[in-house]
C-alpha positions in Angstrom: 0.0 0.0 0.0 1.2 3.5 -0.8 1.8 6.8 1.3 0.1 9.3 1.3 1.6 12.2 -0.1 0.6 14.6 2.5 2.1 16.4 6.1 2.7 13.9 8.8 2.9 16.9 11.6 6.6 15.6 12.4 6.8 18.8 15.1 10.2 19.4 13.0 10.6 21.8 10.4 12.8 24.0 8.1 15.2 25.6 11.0 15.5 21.8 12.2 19.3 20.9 12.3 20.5 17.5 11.9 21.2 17.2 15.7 17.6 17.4 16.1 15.8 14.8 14.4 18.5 12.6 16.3 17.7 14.0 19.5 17.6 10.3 21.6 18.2 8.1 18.7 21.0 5.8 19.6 22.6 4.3 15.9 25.3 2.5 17.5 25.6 -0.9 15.4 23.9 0.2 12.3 25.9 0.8 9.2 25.6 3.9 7.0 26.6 4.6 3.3 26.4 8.2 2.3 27.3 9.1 -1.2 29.4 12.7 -1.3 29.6 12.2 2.5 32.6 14.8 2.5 31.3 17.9 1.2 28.4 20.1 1.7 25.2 18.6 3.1 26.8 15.1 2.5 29.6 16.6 5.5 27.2 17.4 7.5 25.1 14.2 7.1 28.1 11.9 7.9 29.0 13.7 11.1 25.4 13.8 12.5 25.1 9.7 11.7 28.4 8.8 13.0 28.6 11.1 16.4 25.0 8.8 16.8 26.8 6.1 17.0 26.6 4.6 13.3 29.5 3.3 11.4 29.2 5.5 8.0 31.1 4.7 4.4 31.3 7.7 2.5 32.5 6.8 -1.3 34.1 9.4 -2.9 35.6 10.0 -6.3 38.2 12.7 -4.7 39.5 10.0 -2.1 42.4 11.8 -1.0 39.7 15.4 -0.2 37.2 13.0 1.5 39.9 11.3 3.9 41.2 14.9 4.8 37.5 16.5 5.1 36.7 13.5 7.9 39.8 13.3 9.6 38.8 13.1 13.5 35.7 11.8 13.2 35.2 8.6 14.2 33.3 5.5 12.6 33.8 6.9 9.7 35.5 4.9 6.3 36.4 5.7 2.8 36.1 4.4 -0.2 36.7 5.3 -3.9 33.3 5.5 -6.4 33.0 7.6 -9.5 29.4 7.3 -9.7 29.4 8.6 -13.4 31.5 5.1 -14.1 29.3 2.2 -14.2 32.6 0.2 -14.0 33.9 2.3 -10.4 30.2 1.6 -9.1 30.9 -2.0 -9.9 34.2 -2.0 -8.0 33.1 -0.1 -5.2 30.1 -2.6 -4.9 32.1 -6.1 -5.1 34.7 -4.4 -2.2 31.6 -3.8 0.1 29.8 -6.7 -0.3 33.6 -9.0 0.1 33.4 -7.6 4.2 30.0 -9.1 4.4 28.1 -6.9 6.0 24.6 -5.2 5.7 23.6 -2.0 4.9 20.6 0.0 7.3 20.6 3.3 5.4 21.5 4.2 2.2 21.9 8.2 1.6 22.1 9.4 -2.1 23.4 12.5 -1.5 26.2 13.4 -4.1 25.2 15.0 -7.1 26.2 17.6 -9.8 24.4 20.6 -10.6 23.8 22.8 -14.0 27.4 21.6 -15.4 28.0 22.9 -18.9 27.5 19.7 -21.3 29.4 16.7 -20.7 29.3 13.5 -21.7 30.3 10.5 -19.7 30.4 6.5 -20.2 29.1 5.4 -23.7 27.8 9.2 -24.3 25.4 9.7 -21.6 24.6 12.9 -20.2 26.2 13.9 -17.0 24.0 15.3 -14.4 21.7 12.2 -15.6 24.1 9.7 -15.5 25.6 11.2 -12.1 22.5 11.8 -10.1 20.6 8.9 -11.1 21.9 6.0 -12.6 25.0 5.8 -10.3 22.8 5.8 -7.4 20.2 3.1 -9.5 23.4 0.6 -10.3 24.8 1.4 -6.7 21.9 0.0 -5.0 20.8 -2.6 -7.3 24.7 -4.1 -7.2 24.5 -3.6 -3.3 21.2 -5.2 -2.5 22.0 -8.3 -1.2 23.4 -6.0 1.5 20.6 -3.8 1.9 17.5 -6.4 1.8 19.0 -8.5 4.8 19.3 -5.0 6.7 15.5 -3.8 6.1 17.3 -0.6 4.8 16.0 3.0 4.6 17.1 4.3 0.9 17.3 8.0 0.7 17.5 9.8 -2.8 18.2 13.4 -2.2 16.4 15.5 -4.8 15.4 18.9 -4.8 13.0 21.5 -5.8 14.9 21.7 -9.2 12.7 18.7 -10.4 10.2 21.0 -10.4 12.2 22.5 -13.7 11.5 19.2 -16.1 10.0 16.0 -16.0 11.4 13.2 -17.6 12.5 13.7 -21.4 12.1 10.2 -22.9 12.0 11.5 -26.0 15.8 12.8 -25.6 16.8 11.6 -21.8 20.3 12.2 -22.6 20.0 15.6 -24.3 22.0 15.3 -27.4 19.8 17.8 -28.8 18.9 21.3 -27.2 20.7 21.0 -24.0 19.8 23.1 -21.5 21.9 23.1 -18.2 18.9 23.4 -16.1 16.3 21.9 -17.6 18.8 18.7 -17.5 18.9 19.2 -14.0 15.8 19.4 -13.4 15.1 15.9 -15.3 17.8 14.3 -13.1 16.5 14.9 -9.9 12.9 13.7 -11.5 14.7 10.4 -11.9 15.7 10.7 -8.1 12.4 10.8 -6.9 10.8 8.7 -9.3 13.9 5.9 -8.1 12.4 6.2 -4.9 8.9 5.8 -5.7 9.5 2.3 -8.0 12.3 1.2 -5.3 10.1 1.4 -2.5 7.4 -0.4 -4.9 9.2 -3.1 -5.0 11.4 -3.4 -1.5 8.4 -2.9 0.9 7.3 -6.5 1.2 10.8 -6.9 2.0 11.4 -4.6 4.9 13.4 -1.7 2.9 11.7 1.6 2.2 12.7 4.6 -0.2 12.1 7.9 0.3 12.7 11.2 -1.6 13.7 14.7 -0.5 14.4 18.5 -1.1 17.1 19.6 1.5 16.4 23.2 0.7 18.2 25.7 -0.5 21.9 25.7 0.6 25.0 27.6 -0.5 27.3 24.4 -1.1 30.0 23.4 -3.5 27.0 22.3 -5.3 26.7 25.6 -7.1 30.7 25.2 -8.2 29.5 25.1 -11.8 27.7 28.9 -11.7 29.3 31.7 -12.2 29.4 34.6 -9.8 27.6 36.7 -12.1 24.8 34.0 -12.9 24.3 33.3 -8.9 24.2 37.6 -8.9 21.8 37.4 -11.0 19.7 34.7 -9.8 19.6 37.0 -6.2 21.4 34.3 -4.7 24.8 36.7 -3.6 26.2 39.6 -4.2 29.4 40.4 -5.9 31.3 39.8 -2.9 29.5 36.1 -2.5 27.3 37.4 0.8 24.3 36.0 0.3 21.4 38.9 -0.4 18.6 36.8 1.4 20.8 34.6 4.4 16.9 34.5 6.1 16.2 32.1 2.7 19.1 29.6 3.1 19.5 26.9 5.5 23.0 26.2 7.3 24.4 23.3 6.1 22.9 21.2 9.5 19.5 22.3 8.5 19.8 21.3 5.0 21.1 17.6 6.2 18.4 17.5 8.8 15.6 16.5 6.1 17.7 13.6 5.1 18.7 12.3 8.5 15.8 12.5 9.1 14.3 10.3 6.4 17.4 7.8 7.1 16.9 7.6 10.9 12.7 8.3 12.3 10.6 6.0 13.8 8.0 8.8 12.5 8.1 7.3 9.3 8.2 3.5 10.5 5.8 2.1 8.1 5.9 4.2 5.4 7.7 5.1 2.3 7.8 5.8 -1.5 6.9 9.8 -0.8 8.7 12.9 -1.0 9.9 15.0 1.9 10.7 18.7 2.7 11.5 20.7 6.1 11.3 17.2 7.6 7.8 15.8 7.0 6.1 14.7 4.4 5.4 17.6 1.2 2.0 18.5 0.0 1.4 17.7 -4.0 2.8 20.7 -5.4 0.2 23.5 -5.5 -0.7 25.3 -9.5 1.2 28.2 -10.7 4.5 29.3 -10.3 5.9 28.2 -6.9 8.2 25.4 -6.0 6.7 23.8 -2.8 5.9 20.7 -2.7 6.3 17.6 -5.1 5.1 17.7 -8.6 2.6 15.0 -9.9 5.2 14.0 -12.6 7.8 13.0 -10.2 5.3 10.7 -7.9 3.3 8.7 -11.0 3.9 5.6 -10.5 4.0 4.5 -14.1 6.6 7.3 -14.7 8.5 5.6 -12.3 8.2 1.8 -13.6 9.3 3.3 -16.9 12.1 5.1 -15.2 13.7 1.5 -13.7 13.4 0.0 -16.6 15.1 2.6 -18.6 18.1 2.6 -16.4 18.5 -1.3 -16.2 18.1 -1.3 -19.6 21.4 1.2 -19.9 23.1 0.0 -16.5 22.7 -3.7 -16.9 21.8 -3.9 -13.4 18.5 -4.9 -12.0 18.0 -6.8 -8.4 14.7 -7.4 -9.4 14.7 -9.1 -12.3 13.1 -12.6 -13.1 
């Protein structure tokens, strides 16, 4: 049975830190893997989990950056994935699942966003290819991990899937590329991932959920120019930002995703798509981006999603 896409009155909310939603939740013996667990939200994520006791991997494609940015904390491993090579998502996978053990939360939190065209693998587009099906082959290669662990899988989205629903047409944009209207297709796919994954995992024990951490001034934004962030009214020329009241800190954008990873509040549930920790509305007509559109939920957008991607990774956990 599906969730309900609609507030569950969690009693948290967009100035919630991290350290909040684990107020008096004890994670010592429960293992952790957090994609781009060394920057940004992903930082922040890996520190809240492990100083709750959890053991967190944090594969990372700049090895070297990721060991430096977690020095001290404790619990904490590394590992190498490029998860815009289907071959280093392979690797990465067949080293975890060698040590033999389980997986209780999964957090998708590395991603790329509004890169100038790039290509990767056998031509596919980059934010695509990145965002989703790195994260798809990773946790279809590291089920048998997951399933025994009755993990929580967390695919951090954002309100930028609000820009573009899927393109089947053209998923990879080879023609008309737009930087954020590709973006905005990519983290579609992230909530549509959840939405199938949860589909099929919940007779199983393992949920999926979806999530816009909010807005954030992170390395994420490394591809924009000063000028185009200027522009946007993000900063100003000196990189302040003009509105601080309309960004979280980096602990408040990590809360929403800890807090899909870790609360009993959602025991039960899953396959929805969460903001300022709870559950998001449907997205209401017009111009503004609260809440989840209606082509990011459908459930047959998201069966055609999966079988898109293991058509083009190879990978499926669920096949026949």
């Amino acid at each position: 049975m599906s969730t309900a896409q609609h507030k569950i009155g969690s009693g948290f909310g967009a100035t919630s830190t991290a350290a909040d939603v684990l107020h008096g939740i004890d994670l010592t013996g429960r293992l952790a893997i957090v994609t781009g667990g060394y920057s940004g939200l992903g930082l922040e994520t890996t520190r809240a989990l492990a100083e709750a006791g959890a053991q967190v991997v944090v594969p990372a494609r700049r090895r070297a950056t990721a060991e430096e940015a977690l020095t001290g904390l404790a619990g904490v491993e590394v590992d190498e994935l490029d998860l815009g090579d289907q071959d280093s998502v392979r690797r990465f996978a067949e080293r975890f699942l060698a040590t033999g053990r389980t997986v209780d939360i999964v957090i998708n939190s590395a991603g790329i966003m509004a890169c100038p065209e790039t290509r990767v693998g056998p031509g596919w587009e980059a934010q695509f290819a990145t965002n989703h099906l790195g994260h798809f082959a990773l946790v279809n290669r590291l089920w048998p991990a997951i399933e025994p662990g009755g993990a929580r899988v967390v695919s951090v989205s954002s309100q930028g899937h609000h820009l573009h629903g899927m393109r089947w047409d053209d998923v990879h944009w080879r023609h008309g590329y737009d930087k954020w209207q590709a973006y905005g297709q990519a983290k579609t796919a992230n909530v549509l991932f959840a939405v199938h994954l949860d589909k099929l995992g919940a007779d199983r024990g393992v949920r999926a959920f979806a999530l816009h951490p909010g807005g954030i001034l992170t390395p994420l934004q490394r591809h924009l120019a000063t000028a185009e962030m200027v522009e946007r009214g993000w900063i100003d020329e000196q990189g302040n930002p003009l509105n601080p009241e309309g960004f979280k800190s980096p602990a408040q954008g990590a809360a929403t995703q800890v807090w899909a990873a870790t609360s009993p509040q959602l025991n039960g549930l899953g396959g929805v798509y969460l903001e300022d920790c709870d559950i998001a509305e449907p997205a209401p007509g017009g111009g503004e981006r609260t809440g989840v559109k209606g082509w990011a939920t459908d459930p047959d957008e998201a069966a055609r999603l999966w079988r898109l991607s293991a058509e083009l990774t190879g990978v499926d956990a669920f096949a026949a």
